[in-house]
SEZA-199639 format. One record per residue (C-alpha): residue in one letter; x, y, z. Coordinates in steps of 0.001 Angstrom, whole numbers, plus 524288, in hexadecimal, padded with zeros to 5 digits. Example, Ala and Ser with C-alpha at 12.3 -4.5 7.8 and 13.67 -1.06 7.14 Angstrom:
residues 2
A8300C7EE6C81E78S835667FBDC81BE4
This chain:
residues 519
XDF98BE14B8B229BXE0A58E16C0B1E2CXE0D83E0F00B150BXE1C61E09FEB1670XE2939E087DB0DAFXE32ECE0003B1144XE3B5FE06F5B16BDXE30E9E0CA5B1E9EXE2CA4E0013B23ACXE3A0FDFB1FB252CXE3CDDE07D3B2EB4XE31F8E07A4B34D4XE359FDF852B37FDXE4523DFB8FB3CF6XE3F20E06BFB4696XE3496DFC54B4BCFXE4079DF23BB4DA1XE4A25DFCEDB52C7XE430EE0838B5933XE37DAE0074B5E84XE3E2DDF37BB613EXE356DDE8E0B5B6BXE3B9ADDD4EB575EXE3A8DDDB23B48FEXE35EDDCD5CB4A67XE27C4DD1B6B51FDXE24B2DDA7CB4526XE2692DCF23B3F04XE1EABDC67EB4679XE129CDD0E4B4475XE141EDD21EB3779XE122CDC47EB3514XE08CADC483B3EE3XE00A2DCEDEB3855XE0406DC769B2A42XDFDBFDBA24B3075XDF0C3DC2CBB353FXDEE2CDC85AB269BXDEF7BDB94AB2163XDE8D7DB44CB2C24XDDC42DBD27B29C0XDDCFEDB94FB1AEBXDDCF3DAA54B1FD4XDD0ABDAD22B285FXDCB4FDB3FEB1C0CXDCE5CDA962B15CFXDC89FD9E5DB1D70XDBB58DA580B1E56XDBA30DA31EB0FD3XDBDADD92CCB11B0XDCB8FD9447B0FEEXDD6CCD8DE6B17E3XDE2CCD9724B1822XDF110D929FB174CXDFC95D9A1DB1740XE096DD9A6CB10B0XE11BADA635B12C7XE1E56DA875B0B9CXE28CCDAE55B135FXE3740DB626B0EF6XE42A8DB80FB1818XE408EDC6CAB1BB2XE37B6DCC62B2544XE2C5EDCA04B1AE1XE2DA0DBBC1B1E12XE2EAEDBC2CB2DECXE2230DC304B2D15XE1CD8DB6A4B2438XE21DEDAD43B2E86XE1AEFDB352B3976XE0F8ADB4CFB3239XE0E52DA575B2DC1XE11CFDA049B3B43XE04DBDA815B3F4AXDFCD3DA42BB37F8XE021FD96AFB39DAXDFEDED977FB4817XDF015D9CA9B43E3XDEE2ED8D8CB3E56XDF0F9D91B4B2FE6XDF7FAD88ECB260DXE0662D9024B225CXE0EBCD8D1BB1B0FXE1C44D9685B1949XE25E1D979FB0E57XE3312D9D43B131AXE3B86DA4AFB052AXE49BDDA4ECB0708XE4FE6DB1ADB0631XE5C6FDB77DB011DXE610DDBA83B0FFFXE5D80DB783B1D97XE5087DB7CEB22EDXE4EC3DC2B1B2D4FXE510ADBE25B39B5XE4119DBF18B3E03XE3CA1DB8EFB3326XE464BDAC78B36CCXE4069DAD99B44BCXE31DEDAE9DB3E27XE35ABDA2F5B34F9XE3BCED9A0BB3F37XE2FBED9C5CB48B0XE26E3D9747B3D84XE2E1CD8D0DB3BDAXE2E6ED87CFB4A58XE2001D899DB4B69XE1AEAD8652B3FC4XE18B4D783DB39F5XE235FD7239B3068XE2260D750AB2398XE1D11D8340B25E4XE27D6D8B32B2002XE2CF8D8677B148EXE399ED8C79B0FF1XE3780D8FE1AFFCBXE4475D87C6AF98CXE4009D8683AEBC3XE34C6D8284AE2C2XE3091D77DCAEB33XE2BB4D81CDAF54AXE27ECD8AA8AEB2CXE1E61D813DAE6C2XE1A4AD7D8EAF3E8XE15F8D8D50AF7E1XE0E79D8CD2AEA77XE07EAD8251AEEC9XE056CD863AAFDB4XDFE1AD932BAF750XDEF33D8E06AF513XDE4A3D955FAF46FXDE294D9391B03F8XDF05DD9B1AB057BXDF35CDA7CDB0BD3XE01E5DAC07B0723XE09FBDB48AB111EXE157BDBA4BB08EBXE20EEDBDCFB11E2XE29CEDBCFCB0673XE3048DCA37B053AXE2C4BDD694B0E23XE2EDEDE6B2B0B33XE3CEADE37FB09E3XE3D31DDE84AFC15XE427DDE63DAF2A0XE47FADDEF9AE7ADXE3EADDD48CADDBAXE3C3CDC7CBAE25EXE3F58DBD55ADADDXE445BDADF3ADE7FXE3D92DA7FCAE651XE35E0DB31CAEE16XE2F3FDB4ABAE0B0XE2B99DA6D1ADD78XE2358DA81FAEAEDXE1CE1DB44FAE6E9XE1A6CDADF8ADAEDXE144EDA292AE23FXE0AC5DAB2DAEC7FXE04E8DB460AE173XE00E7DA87BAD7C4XDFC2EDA0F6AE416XDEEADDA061AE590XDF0B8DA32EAF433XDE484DA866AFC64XDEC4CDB2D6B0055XDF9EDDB903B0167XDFD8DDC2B9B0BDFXE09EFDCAD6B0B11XE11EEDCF08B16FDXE1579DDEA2B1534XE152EDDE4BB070AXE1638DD406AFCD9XE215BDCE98AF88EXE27B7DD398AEC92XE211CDE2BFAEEA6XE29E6DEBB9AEFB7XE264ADF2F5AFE7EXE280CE0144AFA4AXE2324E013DAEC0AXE18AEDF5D5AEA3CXE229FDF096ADE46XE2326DE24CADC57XE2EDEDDCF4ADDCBXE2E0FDCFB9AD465XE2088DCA5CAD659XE1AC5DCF26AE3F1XE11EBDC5A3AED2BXE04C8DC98BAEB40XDFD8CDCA41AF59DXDEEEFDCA94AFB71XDF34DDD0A2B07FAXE00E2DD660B0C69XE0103DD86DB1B8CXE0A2CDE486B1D08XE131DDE91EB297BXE1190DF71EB2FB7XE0E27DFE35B25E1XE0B80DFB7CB1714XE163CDFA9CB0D7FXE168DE041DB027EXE1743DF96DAF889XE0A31DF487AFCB0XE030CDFEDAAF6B4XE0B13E005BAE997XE0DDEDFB87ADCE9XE0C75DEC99ADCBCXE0D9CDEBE1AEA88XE004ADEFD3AEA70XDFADEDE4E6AE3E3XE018FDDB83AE9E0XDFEF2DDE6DAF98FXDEF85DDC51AF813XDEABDDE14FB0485XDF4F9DE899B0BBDXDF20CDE637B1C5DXDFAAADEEFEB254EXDFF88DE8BBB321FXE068BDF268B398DXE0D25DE919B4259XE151DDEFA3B4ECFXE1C62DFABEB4760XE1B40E0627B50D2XE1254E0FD4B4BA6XE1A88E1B4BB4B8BXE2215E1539B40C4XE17D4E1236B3833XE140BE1E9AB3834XE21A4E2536B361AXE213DE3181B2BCCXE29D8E2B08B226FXE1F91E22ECB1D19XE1947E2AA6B121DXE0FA7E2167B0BEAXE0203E1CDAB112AXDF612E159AB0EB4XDEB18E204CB0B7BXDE111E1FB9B174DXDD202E2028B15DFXDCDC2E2DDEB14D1XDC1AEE33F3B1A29XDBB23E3A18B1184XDB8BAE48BFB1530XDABE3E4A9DB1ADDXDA09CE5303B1205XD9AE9E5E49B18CDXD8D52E6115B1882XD8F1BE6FB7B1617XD9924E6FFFB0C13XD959AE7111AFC95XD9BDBE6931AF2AEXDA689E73CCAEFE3XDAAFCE6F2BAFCCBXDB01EE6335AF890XDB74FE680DAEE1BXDB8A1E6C9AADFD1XDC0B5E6581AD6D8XDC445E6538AC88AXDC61DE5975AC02EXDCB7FE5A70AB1FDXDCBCBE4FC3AA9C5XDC71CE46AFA9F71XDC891E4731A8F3CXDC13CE3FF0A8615XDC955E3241A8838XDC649E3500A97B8XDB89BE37F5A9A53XDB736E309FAA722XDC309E33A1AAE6FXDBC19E4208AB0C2XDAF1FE3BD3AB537XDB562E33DEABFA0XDBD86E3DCAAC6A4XDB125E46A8AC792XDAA3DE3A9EACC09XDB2D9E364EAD568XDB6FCE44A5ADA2CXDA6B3E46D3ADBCFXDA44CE3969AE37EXDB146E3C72AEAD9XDA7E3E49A2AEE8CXDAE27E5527AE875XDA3ECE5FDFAE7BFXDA74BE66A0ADA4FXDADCBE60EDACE15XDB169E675AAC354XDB449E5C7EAB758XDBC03E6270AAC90XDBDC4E5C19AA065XDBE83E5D9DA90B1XDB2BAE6299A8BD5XDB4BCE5606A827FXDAE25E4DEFA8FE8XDA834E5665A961CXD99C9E5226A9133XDA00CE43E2A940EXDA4D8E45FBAA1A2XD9824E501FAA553XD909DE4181AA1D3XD9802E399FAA90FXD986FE404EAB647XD8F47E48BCABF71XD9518E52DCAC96BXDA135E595AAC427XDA06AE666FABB17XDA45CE62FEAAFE3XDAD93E6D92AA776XDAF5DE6B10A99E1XDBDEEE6E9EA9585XDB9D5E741DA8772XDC178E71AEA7C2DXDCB69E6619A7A72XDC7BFE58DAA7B1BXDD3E5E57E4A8774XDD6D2E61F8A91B7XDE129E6B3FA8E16XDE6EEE788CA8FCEXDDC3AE80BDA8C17XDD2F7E7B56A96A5XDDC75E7E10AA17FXDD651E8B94AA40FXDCA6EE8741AA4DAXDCD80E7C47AAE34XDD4B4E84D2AB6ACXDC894E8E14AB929XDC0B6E82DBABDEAXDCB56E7D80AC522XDC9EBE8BB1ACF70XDC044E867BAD3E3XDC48AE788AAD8F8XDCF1AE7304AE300XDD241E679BADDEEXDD3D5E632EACE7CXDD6BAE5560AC854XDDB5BE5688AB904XDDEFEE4AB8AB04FXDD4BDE3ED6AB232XDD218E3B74AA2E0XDD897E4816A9F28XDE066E4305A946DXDF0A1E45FCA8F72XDED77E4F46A8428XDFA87E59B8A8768XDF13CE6440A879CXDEA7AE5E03A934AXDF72FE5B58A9A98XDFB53E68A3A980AXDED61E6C3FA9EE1XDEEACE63DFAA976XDFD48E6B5BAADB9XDF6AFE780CAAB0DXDEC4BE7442AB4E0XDF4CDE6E36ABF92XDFC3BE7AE9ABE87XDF23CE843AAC162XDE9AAE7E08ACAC8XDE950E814DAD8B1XDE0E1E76D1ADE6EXDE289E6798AE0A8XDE784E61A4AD496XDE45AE5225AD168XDEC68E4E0CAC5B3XDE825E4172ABED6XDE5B4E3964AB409XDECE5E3F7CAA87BXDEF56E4C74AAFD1XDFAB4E4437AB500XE0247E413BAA6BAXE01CBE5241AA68DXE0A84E5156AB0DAXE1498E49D0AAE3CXE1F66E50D9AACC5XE1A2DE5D9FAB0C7XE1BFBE59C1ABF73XE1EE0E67F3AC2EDXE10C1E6CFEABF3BXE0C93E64EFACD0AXE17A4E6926AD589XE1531E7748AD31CXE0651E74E4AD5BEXE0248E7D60AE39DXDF544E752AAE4A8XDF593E652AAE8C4XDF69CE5BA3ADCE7XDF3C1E4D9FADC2AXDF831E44C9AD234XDF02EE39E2AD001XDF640E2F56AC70CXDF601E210AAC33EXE0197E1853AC207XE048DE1CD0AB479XE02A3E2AC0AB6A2XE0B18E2AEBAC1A9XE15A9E2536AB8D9XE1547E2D9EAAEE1XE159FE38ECAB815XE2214E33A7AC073XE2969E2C52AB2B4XE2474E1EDDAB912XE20AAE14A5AB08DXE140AE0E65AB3CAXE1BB7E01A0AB523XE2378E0981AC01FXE16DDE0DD9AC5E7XE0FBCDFF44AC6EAXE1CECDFB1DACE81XE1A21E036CAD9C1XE25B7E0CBAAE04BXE1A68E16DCADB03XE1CE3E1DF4AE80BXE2A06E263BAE6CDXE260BE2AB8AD865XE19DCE2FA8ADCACXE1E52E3709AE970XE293FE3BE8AE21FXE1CA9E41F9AD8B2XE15F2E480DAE278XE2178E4E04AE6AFXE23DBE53DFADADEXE17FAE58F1AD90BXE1324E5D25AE6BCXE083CE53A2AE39CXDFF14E4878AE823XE0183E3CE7ADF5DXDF60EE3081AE089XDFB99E2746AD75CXDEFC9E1D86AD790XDF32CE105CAD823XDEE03E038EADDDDXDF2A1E0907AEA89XDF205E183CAE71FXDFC80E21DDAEC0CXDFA78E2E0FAEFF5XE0794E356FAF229XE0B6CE42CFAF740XE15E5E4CB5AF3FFXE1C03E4A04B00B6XE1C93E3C6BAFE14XE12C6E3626B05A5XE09D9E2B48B0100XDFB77E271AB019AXDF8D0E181CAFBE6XDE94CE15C9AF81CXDE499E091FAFDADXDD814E092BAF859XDD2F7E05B5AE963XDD300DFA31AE132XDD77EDF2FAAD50FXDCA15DF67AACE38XDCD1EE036DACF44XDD5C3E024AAC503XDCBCEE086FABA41XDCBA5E157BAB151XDC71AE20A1ABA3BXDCD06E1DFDAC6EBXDD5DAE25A9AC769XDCC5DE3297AC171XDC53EE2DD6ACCAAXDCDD4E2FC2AD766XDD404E3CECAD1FEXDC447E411DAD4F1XDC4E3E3B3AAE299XDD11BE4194AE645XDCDF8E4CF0ADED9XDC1DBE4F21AE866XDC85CE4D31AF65AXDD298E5657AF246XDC752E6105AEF07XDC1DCE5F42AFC7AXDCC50E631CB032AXDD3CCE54ADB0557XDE418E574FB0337XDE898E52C8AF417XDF1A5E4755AFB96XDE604E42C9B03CFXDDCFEE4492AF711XDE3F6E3D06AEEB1XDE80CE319DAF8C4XDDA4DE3187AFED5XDD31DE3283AF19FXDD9B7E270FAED3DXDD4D4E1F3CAF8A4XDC74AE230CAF687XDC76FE206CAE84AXDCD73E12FBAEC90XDC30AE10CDAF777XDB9AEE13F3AED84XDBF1CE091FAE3DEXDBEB2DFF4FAED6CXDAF83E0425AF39AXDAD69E017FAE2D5XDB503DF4C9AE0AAXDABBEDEE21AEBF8XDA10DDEFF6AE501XDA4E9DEF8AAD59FXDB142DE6C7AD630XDBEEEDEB61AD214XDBDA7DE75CAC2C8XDB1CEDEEC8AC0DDXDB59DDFB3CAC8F5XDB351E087FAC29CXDB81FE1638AC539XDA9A8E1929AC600XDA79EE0FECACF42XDB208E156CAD8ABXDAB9EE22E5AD7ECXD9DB0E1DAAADC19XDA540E180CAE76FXDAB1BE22E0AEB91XDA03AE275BAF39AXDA004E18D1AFBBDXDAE70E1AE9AFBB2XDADF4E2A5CB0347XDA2E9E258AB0911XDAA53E1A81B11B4XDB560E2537B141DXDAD43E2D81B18E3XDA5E3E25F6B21DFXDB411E22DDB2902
C-alpha cells in the first residue's frame, strides 16, 4: 500500500474535485461516515465487556472538523449518547463543514454542540471524558503546519490526561506533523486514527508513530488511478512469501554468507546473526571473529564455521587477507555486529568494503568506519545495505539524535542512499527501508519489546540470508525487517513485551516463515 505526503493527498483531492467531478462535501460525508464505523465497532467492543459507550468528539473549523460533524450526527442516529465541542478558529470555517455543523444542529437535540468560549467549557469537556468515553478528535487535519498552542492545546491537554475508553483520530492526530511524524506542541494521542485514501507519511514516523495507535485505511471514493499515480514513492512493506525449499537442492543452494564480528566487550552480537541467519535457513555460514572469542562464540552457537582471526584481541589490518580468501567463496557478507571502534578495525572494515564483490551488509560499528568516507560505497560495483539505528544514522548524515527522534528522517536518508548507490534500513519503531532512487518501504510489523541488545545483530542475519538466496538487497532488507518484526510479535504473544529476548525472536523465526509460507 502508497503511503501519501501532503501534497500528494492534497493533489490527488483537487483532480477528484476537478477532473472527476465529485463534490467536495460527499468525501466529506464518507469520511465521517467511515470515522463513525471505526468508533462504532470500539462501542460494540465495548459493550460486550459491560460497558455503556458515550461520545464526545471535539471538532476545528477546517475540513478535519466537517468530517467530526458527520461522524457524531451518525452515531447520534445509531442511539449513542454525543456530545460535540465546536473550537473557534482564526478564520472562517469551510463552507462544508458550516453545512455539516448546521445539519447537526437541526437534527440533533439542544445542548449537543457546545461552542468552547472559555474555562467554563473547558471544565465541562474534562468532565464529559469518563472512563465510558470514546473521544473523536477533529481538531486539526494534514494541514497544520505551525505549533499549537491557545486554546487548541488546552484540549489536547484535556483528551491525553482523560481517562477516556478510547480516542479515535480522523486522518492523523492533531498536532503531528503529516509529512514527518514531528509533534507540533503536544500531539493528541490516540488509540485509533481512521485515515483517508491512503496513509499519511507522518503516521509511520517519528512521534507520529506513537501517537496514531492503530492506523485503519479507508479509501473512501478517490478514483483508483490516482492512488496509484507514480509520484508516490513510499509504501507500507507487504507480507512476503517466503521462497519455497526444493527437495533436490543442497544447502549451498540457499546461500553462503560471511559474518564478521564480535571482540571481547561483544561476544553475543556474533552468535545471534549466525543464529538468526541459520533459522532464517541459510545453508553455509562462515562466523569470523578474534581468535580472543572464538572458544566463546564456538560455545555459544551450533551451525556456523567458526574462523578464528589470530592475533589481536580486535579485528584489524592484518586479518584483512585472510578474510578476503574466505570471503571467494560467499555471496553475501555482513561485517560490524559487536565489532568494536579500535582505528585499526575501521581501517579493516573500508579495506573490506573496498574489495569485495558480493552483497555487502554494513552494521553495528561497521557504520562509524564510514562516516566520512562516503565515497568507499559509491564506488562499490556489488549492492550494499546500510543497516543503522537512530544514532548511527546521525552520525553518518551530521544529524543529531535529537534531530533523528523528531522525525523528517526521510529526505536525509534518501539523500544517503543516493550518495552511496545503497540500500539504507534505518530501523526504527516503524523501520525504513529506502532506495537510491528514492523510493520507500515502512515496516509495520514488531513491537516495543523488541527494544533489547541483539536485535538488530539479529536482523542483519535475517536479511543477510534472503539476500544469499537469491532475494534483491531492497526486497532483502525491507522484507527481512518484516519477518524479524513478525517474528517479535509471534514472541511477544507468548513471553510478553518486558520480558522479550533476542533469543526468543530467533526461536520464533521458524513459526514466523512458517505462517509466510503457508500463504
Amino acid at each position: 500500500m502508497r503511503v501519501a505526503t501532503r501534497s500528494q493527498i492534497r493533489s490527488i483531492e483537487k483532480h477528484t474535485f476537478n477532473e472527476y467531478g465529485m463534490p467536495s462535501i460527499v468525501l466529506m460525508e464518507r469520511a465521517g461516515q467511515s470515522v463513525a464505523d471505526t468508533a462504532m465497532e470500539i462501542a460494540d467492543d465495548a459493550i460486550e465487556k459491560g460497558i455503556r459507550p458515550t461520545f464526545v468528539v471535539v471538532c476545528g473549523t477546517g475540513g478535519n472538523g466537517g468530517d467530526g460533524f458527520v461522524a457524531a450526527r451518525d452515531i447520534l442516529f445509531a442511539g449513542f449518547p454525543v456530545t460535540v465541542y465546536a473550537v473557534p478558529g482564526k478564520g472562517r470555517p469551510s463552507d462544508d463543514t458550516e453545512t455539516e455543523r448546521g445539519y447537526l444542529e437541526r437534527v440533533a437535540p439542544e445542548d449537543t454542540v457546545v461552542e468552547i468560549a472559555g474555562e467554563e467549557t473547558l471544565d465541562k469537556l474534562a468532565e464529559a471524558i469518563t472512563p465510558d468515553t470514546i473521544v473523536i478528535d477533529a481538531l486539526f487535519g494534514i494541514g497544520l503546519d505551525r505549533t499549537i498552542d491557545g486554546t487548541a492545546a488546552d484540549i489536547i491537554d484535556i483528551i491525553n490526561a482523560s481517562p477516556a475508553h478510547a480516542v479515535v483520530a480522523v486522518d492523523i492526530p492533531s498536532g503531528i506533523d503529516c509529512d514527518t511524524g514531528a509533534a507540533l506542541g503536544i500531539p493528541v494521542e490516540a488509540t485509533d486514527t481512521v485515515t483517508f485514501g491512503l496513509p499519511k507519511l507522518g503516521l509511520y514516523m517519528g512521534p507520529g508513530a506513537e501517537s496514531a495507535g492503530e492506523v485503519h485505511v479507508e479509501q473512501l471514493i478517490y478514483p483508483d488511478i490516482l492512488l496509484d499515480q507514480s509520484a508516490v514513492h513510499v509504501q507500507l512493506t507487504e507480507r512476503p512469501e517466503f521462497p519455497e525449499r526444493l527437495r533436490t537442492m543442497h544447502k549451498g543452494t540457499y546461500g553462503k554468507i560471511a559474518i564478521i564480528a564480535g571482540s571481547p566487550a561483544y561476544t553475543g552480537a556474533p552468535v545471534f546473526a549466525a543464529q538468526a541467519a541459520l533459522a532464517t535457513g541459510s545453508g553455509t555460514v562462515h562466523l569470523m571473529v578474534p581468535a580472543s572469542i572464538a572458544d566463546v562464540v564456538s560455545v555459544k552457537v551450533d551451525g556456523p564455521i567458526v574462523h578464528a582471526m589470530a592475533g589481536d584481541e580486535v579485528m584489524s589490518t592484518d586479518h584483512v587477507p585472510g578474510i578476503l580468501e574466505v570471503l571467494k567463496d560467499t555471496t553475501v557478507a555482513v561485517v560490524g555486529p559487536g565489532l568494536g571502534r579500535d582505528p585499526q578495525t575501521m581501517e579493516a572494515v573500508l579495506l573490506i568494503a573496498m574489495t569485495y564483490a558480493g552483497v555487502l551488509i554494513l552494521d553495528g560499528d561497521a557504520l562509524y568506519a564510514c562516516a566520512g568516507h562516503l565515497d568507499v560505497l559509491w564506488k562499490r560495483e556489488a549492492p550494499t545495505i546500510l543497516t543503522p539505528h537512530a544514532g548511527e544514522f546521525a552520525h553518518l548524515v551530521g544529524l543529531t539524535a535529537e534531530d533523528v527522534a523528531r522525525g523528517g528522517v526521510l529526505t536525509p536518508a534518501q539523500t544517503l542512499a543516493g550518495e552511496t548507490g545503497a540500500v539504507v534500513h534505518l530501523k526504527s519503531h516503524r523501520s525504513l527501508t529506502v532506495l537510491a532512487d528514492g523510493t520507500c518501504y515502512i515496516n509495520t510489523t514488531g513491537n516495543p519489546g523488541m527494544a533489547k541488545p541483539g536485535m538488530g545483530d539479529a536482523l542483519a542475519g535475517i536479511i543477510a540470508s534472503l539476500a544469499a538466496r537469491g532475494i534483491s538487497p531492497e526486497l532483502a532488507a525491507a522484507q527481512g525487517a518484516y519477518i524479524h518484526g513478525l517474528a517479535g510479535d509471534a514472541a511477544a504473544e507468548v513471553m510478553g513485551e518486558e520480558s522479550l529476548s533476542t533469543a526468543d525472536v530467533i526461536m520464533a523465526l521458524a513459526a514466523a516463515i512458517k505462517q509466510l509460507s503457508a500463504g
